[in-house]
PyMOL CGO cylinders between C-alpha atoms (Angstrom):
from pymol import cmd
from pymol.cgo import CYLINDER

trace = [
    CYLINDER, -11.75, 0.91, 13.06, -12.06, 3.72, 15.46, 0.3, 1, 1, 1, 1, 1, 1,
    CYLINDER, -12.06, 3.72, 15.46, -8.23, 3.31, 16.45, 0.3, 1, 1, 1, 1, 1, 1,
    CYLINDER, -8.23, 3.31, 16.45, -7.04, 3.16, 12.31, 0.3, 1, 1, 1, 1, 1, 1,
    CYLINDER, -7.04, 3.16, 12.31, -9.39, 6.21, 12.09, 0.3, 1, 1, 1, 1, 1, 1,
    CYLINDER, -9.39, 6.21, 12.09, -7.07, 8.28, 15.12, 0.3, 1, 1, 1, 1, 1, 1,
    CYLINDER, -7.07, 8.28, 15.12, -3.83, 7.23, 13.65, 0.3, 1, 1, 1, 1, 1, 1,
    CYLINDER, -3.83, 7.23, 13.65, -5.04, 8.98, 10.12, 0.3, 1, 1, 1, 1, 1, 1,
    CYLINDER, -5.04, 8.98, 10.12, -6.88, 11.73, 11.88, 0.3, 1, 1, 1, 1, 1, 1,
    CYLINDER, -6.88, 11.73, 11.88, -3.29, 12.24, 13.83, 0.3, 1, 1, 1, 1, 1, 1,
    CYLINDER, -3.29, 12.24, 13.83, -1.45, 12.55, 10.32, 0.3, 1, 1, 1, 1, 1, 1,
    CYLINDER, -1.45, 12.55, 10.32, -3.84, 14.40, 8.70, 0.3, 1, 1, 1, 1, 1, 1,
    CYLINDER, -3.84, 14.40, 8.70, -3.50, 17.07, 11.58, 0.3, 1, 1, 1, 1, 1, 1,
    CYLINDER, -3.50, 17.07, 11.58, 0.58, 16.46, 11.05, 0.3, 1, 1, 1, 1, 1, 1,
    CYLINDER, 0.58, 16.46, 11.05, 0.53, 17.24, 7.41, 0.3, 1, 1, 1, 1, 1, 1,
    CYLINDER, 0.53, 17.24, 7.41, -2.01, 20.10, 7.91, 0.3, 1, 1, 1, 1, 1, 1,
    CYLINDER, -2.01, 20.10, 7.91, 0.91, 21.60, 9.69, 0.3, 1, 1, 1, 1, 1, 1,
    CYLINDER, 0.91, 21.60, 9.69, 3.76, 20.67, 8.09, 0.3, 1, 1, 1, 1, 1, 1,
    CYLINDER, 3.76, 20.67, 8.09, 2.47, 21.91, 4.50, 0.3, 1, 1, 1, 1, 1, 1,
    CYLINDER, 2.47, 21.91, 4.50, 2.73, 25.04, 4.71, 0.3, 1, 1, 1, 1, 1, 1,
    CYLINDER, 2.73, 25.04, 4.71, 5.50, 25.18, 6.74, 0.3, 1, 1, 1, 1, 1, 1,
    CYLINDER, 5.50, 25.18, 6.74, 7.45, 23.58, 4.25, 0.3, 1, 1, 1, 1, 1, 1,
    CYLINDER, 7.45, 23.58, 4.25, 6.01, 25.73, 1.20, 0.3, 1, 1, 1, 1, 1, 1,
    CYLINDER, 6.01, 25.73, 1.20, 7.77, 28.99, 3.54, 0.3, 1, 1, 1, 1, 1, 1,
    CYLINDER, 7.77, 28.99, 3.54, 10.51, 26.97, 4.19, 0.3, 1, 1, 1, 1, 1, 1,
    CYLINDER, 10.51, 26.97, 4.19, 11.39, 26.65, 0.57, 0.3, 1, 1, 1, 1, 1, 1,
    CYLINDER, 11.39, 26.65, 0.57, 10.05, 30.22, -0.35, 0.3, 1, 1, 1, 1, 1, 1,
    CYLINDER, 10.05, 30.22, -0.35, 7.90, 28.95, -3.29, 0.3, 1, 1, 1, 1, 1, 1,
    CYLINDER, 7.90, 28.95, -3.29, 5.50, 31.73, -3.08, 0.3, 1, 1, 1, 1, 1, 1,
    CYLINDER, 5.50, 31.73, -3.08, 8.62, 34.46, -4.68, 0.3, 1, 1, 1, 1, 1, 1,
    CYLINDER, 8.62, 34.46, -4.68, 11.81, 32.88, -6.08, 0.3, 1, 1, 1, 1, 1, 1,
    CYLINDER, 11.81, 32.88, -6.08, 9.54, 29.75, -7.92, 0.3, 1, 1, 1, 1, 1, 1,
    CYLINDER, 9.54, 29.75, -7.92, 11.14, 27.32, -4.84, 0.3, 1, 1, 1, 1, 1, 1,
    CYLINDER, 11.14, 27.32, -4.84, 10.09, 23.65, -4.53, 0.3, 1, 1, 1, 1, 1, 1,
    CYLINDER, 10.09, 23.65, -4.53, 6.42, 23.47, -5.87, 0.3, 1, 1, 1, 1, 1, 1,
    CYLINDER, 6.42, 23.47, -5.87, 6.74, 19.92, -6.58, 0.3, 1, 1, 1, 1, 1, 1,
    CYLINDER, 6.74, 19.92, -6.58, 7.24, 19.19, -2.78, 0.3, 1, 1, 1, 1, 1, 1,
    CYLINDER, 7.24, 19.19, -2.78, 4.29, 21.57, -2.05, 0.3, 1, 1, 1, 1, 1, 1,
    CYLINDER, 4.29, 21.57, -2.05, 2.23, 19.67, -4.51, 0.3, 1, 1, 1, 1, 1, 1,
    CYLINDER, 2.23, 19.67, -4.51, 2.96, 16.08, -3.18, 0.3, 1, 1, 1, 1, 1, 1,
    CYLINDER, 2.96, 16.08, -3.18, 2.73, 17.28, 0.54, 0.3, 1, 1, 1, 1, 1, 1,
    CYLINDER, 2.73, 17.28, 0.54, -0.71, 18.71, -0.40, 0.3, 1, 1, 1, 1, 1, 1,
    CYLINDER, -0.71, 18.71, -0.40, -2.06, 16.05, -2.09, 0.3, 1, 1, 1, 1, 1, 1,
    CYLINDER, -2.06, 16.05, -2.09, -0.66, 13.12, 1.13, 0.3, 1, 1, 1, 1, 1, 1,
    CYLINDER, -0.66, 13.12, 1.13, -3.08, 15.45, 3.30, 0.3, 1, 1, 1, 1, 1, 1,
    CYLINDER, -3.08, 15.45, 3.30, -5.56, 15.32, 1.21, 0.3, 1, 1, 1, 1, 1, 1,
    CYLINDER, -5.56, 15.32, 1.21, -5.86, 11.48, 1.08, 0.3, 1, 1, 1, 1, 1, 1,
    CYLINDER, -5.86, 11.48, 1.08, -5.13, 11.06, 4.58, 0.3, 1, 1, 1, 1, 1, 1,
    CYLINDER, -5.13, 11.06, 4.58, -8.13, 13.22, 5.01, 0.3, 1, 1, 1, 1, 1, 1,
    CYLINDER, -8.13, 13.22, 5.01, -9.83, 11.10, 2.69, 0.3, 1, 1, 1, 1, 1, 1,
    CYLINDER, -9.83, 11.10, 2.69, -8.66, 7.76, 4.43, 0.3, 1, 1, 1, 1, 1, 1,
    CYLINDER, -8.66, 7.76, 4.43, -9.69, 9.23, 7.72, 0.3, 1, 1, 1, 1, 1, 1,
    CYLINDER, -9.69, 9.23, 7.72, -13.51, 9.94, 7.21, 0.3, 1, 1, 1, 1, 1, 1,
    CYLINDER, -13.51, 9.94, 7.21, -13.91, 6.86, 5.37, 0.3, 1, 1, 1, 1, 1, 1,
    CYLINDER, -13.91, 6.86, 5.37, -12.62, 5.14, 8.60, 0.3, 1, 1, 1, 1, 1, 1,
    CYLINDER, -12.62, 5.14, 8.60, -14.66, 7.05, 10.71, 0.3, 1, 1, 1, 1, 1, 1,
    CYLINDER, -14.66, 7.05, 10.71, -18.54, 6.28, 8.65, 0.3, 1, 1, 1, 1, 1, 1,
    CYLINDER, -18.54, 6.28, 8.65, -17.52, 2.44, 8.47, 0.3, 1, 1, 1, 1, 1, 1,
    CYLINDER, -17.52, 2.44, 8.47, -16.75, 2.43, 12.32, 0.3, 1, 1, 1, 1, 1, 1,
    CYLINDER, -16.75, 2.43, 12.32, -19.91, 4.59, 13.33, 0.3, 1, 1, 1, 1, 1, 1,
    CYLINDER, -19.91, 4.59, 13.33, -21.65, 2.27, 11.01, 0.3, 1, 1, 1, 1, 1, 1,
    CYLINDER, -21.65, 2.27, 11.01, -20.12, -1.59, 12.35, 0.3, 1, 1, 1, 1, 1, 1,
    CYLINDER, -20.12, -1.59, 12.35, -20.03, -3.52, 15.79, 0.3, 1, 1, 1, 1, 1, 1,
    CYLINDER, -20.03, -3.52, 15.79, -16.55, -2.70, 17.71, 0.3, 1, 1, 1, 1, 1, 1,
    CYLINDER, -16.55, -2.70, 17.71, -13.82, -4.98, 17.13, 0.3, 1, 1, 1, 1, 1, 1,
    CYLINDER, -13.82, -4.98, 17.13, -11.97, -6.07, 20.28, 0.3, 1, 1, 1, 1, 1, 1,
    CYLINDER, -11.97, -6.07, 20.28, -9.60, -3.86, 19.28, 0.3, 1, 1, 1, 1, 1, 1,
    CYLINDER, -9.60, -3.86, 19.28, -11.77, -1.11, 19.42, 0.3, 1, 1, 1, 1, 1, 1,
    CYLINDER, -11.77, -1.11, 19.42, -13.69, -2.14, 22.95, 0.3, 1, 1, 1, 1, 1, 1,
    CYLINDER, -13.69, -2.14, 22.95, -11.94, -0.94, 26.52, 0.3, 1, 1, 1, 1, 1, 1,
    CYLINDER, -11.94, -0.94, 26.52, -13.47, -4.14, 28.17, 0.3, 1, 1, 1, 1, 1, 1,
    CYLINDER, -13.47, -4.14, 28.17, -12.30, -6.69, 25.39, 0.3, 1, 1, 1, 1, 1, 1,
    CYLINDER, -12.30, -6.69, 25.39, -10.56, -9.67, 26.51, 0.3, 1, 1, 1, 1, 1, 1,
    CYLINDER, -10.56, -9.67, 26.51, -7.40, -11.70, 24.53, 0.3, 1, 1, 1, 1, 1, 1,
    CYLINDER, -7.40, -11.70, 24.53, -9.97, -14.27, 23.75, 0.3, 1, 1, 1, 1, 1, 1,
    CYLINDER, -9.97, -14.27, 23.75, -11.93, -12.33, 21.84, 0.3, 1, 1, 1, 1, 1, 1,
    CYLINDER, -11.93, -12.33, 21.84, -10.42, -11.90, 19.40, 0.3, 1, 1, 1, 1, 1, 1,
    CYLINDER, -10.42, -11.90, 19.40, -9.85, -15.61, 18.85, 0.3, 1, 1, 1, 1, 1, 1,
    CYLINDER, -9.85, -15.61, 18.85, -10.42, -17.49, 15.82, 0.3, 1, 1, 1, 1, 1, 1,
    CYLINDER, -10.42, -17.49, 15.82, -10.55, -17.84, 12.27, 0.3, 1, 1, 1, 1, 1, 1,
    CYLINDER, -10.55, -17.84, 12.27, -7.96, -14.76, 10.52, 0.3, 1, 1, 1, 1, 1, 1,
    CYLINDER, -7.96, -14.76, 10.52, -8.37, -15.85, 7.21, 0.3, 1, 1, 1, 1, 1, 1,
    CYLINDER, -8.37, -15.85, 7.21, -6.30, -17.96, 4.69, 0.3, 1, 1, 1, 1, 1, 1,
    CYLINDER, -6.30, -17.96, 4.69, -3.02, -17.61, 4.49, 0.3, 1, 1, 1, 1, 1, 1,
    CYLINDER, -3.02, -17.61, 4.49, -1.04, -19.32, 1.67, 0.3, 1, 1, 1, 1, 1, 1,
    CYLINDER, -1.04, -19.32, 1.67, 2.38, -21.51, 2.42, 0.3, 1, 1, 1, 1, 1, 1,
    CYLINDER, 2.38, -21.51, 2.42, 5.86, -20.42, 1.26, 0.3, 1, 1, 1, 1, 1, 1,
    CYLINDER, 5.86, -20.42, 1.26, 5.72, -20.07, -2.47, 0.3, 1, 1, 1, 1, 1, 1,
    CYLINDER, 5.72, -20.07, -2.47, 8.78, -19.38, -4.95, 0.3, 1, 1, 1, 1, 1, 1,
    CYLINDER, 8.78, -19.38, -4.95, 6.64, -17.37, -7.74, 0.3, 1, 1, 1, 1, 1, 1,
    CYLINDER, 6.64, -17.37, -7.74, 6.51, -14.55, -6.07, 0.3, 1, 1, 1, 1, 1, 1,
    CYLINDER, 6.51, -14.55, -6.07, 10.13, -14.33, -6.56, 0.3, 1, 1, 1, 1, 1, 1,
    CYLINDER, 10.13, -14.33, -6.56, 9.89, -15.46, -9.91, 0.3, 1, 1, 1, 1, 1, 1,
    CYLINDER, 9.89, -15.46, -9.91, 7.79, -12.99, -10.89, 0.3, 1, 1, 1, 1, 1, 1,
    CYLINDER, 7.79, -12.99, -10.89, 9.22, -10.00, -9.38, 0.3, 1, 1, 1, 1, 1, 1,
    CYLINDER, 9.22, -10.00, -9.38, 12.44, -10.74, -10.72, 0.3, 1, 1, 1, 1, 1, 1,
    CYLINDER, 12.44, -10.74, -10.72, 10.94, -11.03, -13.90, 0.3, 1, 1, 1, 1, 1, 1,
    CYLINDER, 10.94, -11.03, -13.90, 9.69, -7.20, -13.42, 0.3, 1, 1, 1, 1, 1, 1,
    CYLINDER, 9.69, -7.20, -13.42, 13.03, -6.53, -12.49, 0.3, 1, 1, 1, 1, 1, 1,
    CYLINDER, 13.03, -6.53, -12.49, 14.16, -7.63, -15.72, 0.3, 1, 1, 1, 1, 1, 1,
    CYLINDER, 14.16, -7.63, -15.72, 11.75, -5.69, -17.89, 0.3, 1, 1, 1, 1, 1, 1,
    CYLINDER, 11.75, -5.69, -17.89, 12.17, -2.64, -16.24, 0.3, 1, 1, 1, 1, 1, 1,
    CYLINDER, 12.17, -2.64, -16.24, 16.30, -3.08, -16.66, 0.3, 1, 1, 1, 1, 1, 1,
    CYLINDER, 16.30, -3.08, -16.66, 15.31, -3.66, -20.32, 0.3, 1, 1, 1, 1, 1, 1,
    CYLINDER, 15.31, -3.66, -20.32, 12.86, -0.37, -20.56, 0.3, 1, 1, 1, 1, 1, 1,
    CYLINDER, 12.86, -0.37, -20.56, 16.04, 2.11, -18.25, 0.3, 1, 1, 1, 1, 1, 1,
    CYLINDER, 16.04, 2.11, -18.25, 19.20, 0.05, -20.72, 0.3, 1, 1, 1, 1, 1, 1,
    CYLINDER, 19.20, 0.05, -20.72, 16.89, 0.64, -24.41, 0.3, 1, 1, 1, 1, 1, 1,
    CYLINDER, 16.89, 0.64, -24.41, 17.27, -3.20, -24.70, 0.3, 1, 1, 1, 1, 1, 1,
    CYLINDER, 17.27, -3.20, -24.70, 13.84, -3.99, -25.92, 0.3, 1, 1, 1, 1, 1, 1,
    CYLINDER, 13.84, -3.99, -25.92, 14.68, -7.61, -26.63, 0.3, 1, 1, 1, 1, 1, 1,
    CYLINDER, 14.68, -7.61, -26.63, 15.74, -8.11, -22.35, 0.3, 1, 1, 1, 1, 1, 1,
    CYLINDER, 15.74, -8.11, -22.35, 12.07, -6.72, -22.20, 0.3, 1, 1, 1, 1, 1, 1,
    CYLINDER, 12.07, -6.72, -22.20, 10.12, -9.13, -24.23, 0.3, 1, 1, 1, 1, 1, 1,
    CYLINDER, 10.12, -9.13, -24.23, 12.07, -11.95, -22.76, 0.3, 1, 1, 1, 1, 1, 1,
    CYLINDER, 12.07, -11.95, -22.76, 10.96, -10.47, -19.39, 0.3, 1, 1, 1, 1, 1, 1,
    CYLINDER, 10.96, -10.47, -19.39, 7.71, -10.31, -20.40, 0.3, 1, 1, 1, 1, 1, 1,
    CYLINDER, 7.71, -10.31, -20.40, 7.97, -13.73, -21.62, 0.3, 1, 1, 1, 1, 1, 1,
    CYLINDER, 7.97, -13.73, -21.62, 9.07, -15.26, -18.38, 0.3, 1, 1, 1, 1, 1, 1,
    CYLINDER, 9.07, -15.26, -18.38, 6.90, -13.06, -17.07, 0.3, 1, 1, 1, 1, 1, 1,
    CYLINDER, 6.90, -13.06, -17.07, 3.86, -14.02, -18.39, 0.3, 1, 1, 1, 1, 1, 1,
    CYLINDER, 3.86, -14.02, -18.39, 4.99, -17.89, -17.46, 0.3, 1, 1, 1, 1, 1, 1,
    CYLINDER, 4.99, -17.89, -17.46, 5.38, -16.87, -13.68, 0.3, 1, 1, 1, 1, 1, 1,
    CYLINDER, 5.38, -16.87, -13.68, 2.30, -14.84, -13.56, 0.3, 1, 1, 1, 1, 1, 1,
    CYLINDER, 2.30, -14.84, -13.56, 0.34, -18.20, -14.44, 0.3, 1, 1, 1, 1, 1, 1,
    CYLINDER, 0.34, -18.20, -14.44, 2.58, -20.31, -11.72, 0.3, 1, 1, 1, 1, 1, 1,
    CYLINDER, 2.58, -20.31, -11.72, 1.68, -18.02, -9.10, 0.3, 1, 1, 1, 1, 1, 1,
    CYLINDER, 1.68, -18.02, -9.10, -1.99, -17.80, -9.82, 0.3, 1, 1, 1, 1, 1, 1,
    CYLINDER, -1.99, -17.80, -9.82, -2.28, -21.58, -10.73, 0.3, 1, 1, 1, 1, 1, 1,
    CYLINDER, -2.28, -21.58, -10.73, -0.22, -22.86, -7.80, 0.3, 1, 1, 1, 1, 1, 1,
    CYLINDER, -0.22, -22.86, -7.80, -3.50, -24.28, -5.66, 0.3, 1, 1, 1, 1, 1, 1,
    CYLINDER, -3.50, -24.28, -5.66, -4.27, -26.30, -8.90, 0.3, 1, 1, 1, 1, 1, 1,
    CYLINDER, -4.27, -26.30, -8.90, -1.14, -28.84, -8.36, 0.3, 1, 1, 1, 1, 1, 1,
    CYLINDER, -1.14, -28.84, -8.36, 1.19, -30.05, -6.74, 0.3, 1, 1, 1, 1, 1, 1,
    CYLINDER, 1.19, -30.05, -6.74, 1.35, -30.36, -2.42, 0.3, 1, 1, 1, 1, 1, 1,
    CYLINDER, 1.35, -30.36, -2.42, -0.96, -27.68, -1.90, 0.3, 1, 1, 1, 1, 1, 1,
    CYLINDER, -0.96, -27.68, -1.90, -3.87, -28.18, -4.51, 0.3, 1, 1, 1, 1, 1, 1,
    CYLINDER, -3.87, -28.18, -4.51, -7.47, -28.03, -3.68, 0.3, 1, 1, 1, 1, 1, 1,
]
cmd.load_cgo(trace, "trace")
């Protein structure tokens, strides 16, 4: 975690930087510039900074990875990664289902919205009952 907590501590620094360059850059301080920019810039640093000490306790606080050791071999980190689920089509599904409600919400169609939500709602159950049939059930 040591290495996650660098790469945030680097961006933190970056945005430290960069804010208030940009606020002069856009001269929000006299003429009422780009305060929106200012905002969002400001608040990125401030949960990169947030990010980066919560990276830094959990890897004072946990055994180095082999990522994080200078003497760590390829075969250690060897094993077990976790589960990772086979091609599945309701992902798709249900994203284009979003797709479709949020064309309904922008176009004022409300009925293309509650027939997205309809399919939606039948795609949503696909994709979290998939392990229950079919090839792949448990």
């Amino acid at each position: 975690m040591k290495s996650e907590a660098w790469i945030f501590g680097i961006t933190t620094i970056f945005l430290v930087l960069v804010t208030p360059a940009y606020w002069l850059v856009t001269d929000a301080s006299e003429h009422g510039g780009d305060w929106t920019g200012t905002s969002a810039l400001t608040m990125t640093t401030l949960l990169t900074l947030m990010v980066t000490i919560y990276l830094g306790f959990h890897a004072r606080k946990m055994d180095p990875r082999p990522e994080d050791r200078k003497d760590a071999e390829i075969a250690d980190g060897a094993g077990e990664l976790g589960f990772f689920p086979p091609y599945s089509w309701w992902p798709l599904w249900a994203g284009l289902t979003l797709g479709v409600m949020v064309f309904g919400v922008a176009a004022g169609a409300w009925w293309l919205f509650i027939i997205g939500s309809i399919l939606g709602a039948v795609a949503t159950c696909g994709l979290i009952f998939e392990y229950y049939r079919g090839e792949h059930a448990h």
